[in-house]
C-alpha positions as CSV (number, residue, x, y, z in Angstrom):
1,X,19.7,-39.5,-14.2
2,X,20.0,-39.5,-18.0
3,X,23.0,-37.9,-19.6
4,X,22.0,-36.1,-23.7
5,X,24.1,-33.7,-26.3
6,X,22.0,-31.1,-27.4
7,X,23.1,-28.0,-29.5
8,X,26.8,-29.5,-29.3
9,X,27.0,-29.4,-25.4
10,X,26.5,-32.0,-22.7
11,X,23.5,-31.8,-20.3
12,X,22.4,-34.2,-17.3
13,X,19.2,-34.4,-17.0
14,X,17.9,-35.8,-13.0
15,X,14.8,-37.2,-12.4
16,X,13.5,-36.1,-8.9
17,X,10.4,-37.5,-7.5
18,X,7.7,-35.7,-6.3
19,X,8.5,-36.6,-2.2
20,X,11.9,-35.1,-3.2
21,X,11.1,-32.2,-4.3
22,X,8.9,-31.9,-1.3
23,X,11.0,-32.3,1.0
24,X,13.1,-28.9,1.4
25,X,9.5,-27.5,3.0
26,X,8.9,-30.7,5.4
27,X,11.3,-28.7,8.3
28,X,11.2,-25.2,9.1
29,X,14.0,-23.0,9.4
30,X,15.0,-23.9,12.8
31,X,14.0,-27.8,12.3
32,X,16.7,-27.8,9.8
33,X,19.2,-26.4,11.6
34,X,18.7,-28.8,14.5
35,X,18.4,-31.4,12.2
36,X,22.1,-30.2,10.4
37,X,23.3,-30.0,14.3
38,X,22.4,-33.2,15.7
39,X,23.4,-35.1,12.3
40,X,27.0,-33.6,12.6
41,X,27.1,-34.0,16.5
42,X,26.1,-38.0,16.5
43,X,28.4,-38.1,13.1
44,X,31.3,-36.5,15.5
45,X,30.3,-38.7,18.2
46,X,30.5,-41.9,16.7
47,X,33.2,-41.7,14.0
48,X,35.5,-38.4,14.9
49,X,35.3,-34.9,13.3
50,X,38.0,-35.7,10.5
51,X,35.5,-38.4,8.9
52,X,32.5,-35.6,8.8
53,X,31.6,-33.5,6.0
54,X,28.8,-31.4,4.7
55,X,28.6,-34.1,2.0
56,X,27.9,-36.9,4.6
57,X,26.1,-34.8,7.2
58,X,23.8,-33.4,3.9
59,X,23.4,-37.4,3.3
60,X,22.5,-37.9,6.8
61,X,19.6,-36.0,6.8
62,X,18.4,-36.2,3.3
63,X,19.3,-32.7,1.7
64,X,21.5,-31.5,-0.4
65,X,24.9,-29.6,0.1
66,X,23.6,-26.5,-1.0
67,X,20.7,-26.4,1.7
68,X,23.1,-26.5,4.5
69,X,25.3,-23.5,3.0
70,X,21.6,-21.8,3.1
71,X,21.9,-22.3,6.8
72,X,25.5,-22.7,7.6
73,X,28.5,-21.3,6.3
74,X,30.4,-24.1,6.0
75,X,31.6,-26.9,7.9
76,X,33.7,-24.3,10.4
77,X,30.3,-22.8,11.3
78,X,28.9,-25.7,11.8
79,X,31.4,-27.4,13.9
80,X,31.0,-23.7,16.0
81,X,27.9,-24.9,16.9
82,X,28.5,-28.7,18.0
83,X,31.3,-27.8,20.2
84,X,28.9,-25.0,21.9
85,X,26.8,-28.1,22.5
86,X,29.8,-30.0,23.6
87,X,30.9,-27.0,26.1
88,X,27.3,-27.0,27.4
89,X,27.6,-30.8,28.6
90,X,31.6,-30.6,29.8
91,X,30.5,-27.4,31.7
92,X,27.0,-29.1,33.6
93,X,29.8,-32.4,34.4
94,X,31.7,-30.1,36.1
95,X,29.1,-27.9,37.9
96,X,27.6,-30.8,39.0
97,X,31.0,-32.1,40.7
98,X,31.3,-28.3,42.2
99,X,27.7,-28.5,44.1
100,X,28.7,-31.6,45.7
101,X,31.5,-30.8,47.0
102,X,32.0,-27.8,49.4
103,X,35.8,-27.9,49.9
104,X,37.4,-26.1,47.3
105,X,40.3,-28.1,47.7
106,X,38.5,-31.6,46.8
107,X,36.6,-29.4,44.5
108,X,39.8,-29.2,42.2
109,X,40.8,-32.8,42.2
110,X,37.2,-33.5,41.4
111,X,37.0,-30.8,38.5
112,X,40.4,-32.8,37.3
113,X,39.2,-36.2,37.6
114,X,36.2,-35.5,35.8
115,X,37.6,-33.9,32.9
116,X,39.7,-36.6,32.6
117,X,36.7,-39.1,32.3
118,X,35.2,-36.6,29.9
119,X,37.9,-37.4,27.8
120,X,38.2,-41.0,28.0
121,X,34.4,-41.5,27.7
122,X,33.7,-39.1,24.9
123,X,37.5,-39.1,23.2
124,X,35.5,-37.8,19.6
125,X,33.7,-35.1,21.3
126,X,36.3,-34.0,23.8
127,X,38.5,-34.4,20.2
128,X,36.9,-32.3,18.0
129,X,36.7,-29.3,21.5
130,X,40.9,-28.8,21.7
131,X,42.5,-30.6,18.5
132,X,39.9,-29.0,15.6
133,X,42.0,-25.9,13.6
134,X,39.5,-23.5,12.5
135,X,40.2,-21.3,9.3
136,X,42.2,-18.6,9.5
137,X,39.2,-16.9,8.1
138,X,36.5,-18.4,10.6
139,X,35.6,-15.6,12.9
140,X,34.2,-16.6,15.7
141,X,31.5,-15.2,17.6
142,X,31.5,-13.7,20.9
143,X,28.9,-15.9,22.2
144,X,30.7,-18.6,21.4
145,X,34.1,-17.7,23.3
146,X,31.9,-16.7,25.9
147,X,31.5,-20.4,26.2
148,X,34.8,-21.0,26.3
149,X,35.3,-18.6,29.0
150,X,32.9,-20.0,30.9
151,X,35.3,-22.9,31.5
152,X,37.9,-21.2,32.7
153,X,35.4,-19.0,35.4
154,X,34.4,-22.0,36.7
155,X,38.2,-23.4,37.8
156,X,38.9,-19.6,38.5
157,X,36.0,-19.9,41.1
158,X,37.6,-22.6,42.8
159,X,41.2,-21.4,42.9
160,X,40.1,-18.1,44.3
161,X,38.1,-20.1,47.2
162,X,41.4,-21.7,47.5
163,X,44.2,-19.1,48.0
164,X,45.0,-17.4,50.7
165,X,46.8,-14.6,49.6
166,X,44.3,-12.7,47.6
167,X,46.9,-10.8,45.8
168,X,47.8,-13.9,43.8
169,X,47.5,-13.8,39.8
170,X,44.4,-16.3,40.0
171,X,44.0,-16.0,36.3
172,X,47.6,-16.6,35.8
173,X,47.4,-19.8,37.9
174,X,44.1,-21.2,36.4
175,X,45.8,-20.9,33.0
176,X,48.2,-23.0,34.3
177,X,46.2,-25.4,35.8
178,X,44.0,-25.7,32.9
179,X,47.2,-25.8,31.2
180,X,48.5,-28.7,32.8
181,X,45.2,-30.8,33.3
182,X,44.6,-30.9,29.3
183,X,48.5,-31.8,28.9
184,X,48.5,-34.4,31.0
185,X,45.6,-35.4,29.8
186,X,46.0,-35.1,26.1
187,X,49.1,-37.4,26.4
188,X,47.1,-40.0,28.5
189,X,44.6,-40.2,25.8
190,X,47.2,-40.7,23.2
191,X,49.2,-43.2,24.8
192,X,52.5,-41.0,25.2
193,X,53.0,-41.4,29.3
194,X,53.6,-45.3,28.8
195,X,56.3,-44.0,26.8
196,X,58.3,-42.8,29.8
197,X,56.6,-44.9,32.6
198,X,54.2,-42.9,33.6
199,X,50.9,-44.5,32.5
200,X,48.5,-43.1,35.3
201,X,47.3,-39.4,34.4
202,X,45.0,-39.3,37.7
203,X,48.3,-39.4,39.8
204,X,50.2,-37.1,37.8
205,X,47.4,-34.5,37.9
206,X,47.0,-35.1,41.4
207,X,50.8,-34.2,41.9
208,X,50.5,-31.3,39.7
209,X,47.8,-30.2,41.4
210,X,49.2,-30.6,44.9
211,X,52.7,-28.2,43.9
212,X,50.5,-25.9,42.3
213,X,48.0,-25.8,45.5
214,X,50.9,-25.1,47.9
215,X,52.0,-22.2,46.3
216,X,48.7,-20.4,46.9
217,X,48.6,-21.3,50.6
């Protein structure tokens, strides 16, 4: 990179190799944008979403900034698309707890306990799923809050096996199920229970669970 005044301005003049200039047609379309994708997911992953940026993820793969805004938005859309990819593995952890067990009641302390090991196994990923804002501006697309619906149909499944009373709000009381699962289990993963003695967010779920069970039957 060499820096020159010509005509009473300031230019900067960059010397890019032949390979580099190459390589914006070395991936398709679609090879980018899995290549954008798994960069930001593994950069997630490993460090947290508040160290990622389109800077270091544009690093990452050896691009510039401007060709991922030719596939991306912005960071928003792209973190759109690694939480879709972290939904996708939260929601096959928990279907596969479901098919092993056929009593809805064990079904829901499994569903629990393995959310709970979601988040203490993959705190960045399960991190970036419930504590990332999104703009104000960011719409986001159906398919993608499909997703998240998805989540909640599956515990709704399970809680409808459950009551007896048919009547019952089911939706009402998976939201508050779901509700209190991802409390508990945000302040485990924080460290706030120790705070008031109760350092064991498997047993407090379990309790939770079992006051909220008895009220169906």
């Amino acid at each position: 990179m060499n820096n020159f005044f010509k005509n009473g301005k300031f230019f900067t003049l960059y010397h890019i190799s032949y390979k580099q200039m190459a390589r914006r047609s070395d991936h398709t379309r679609d090879e980018l944008t899995k290549l954008i994708l798994d960069s930001a997911f593994n950069l997630v992953s490993k460090s947290g979403y508040t160290q990622v940026s389109t800077r270091k993820i544009a690093a990452e793969i050896g691009y510039t900034v401007g060709t991922l805004y030719n596939v991306f938005t912005n960071l928003d859309d792209i973190f759109i698309h690694v939480n879709a990819r972290i939904i996708d593995m939260l929601l096959n952890r928990l279907k596969a707890v479901i098919d092993q067990e056929a009593v809805p009641e064990k079904s829901i302390y499994l569903l629990a306990e393995e959310y709970l090991k979601f988040s203490r196994e993959d705190y960045n990923l399960w991190n970036i799923l419930f504590e990332y804002r999104f703009s104000n501006k960011q719409i986001l697309p159906n398919w993608y809050t499909n997703k998240i619906a998805e989540l909640f149909d599956l515990l709704e499944g399970v809680i409808s096996d459950i009551a007896s009373n048919k009547t019952s709000d089911i939706k009402s009381t998976t939201a508050i199920i779901w509700a209190g699962i991802h409390g508990i289990c945000s302040l485990g993963t924080k460290g706030k229970l120790a705070r008031i003695k109760l350092d064991n967010p498997e047993v407090l779920v379990k309790q939770f669970i079992n006051g909220v069970i008895a009220n169906l039957n």
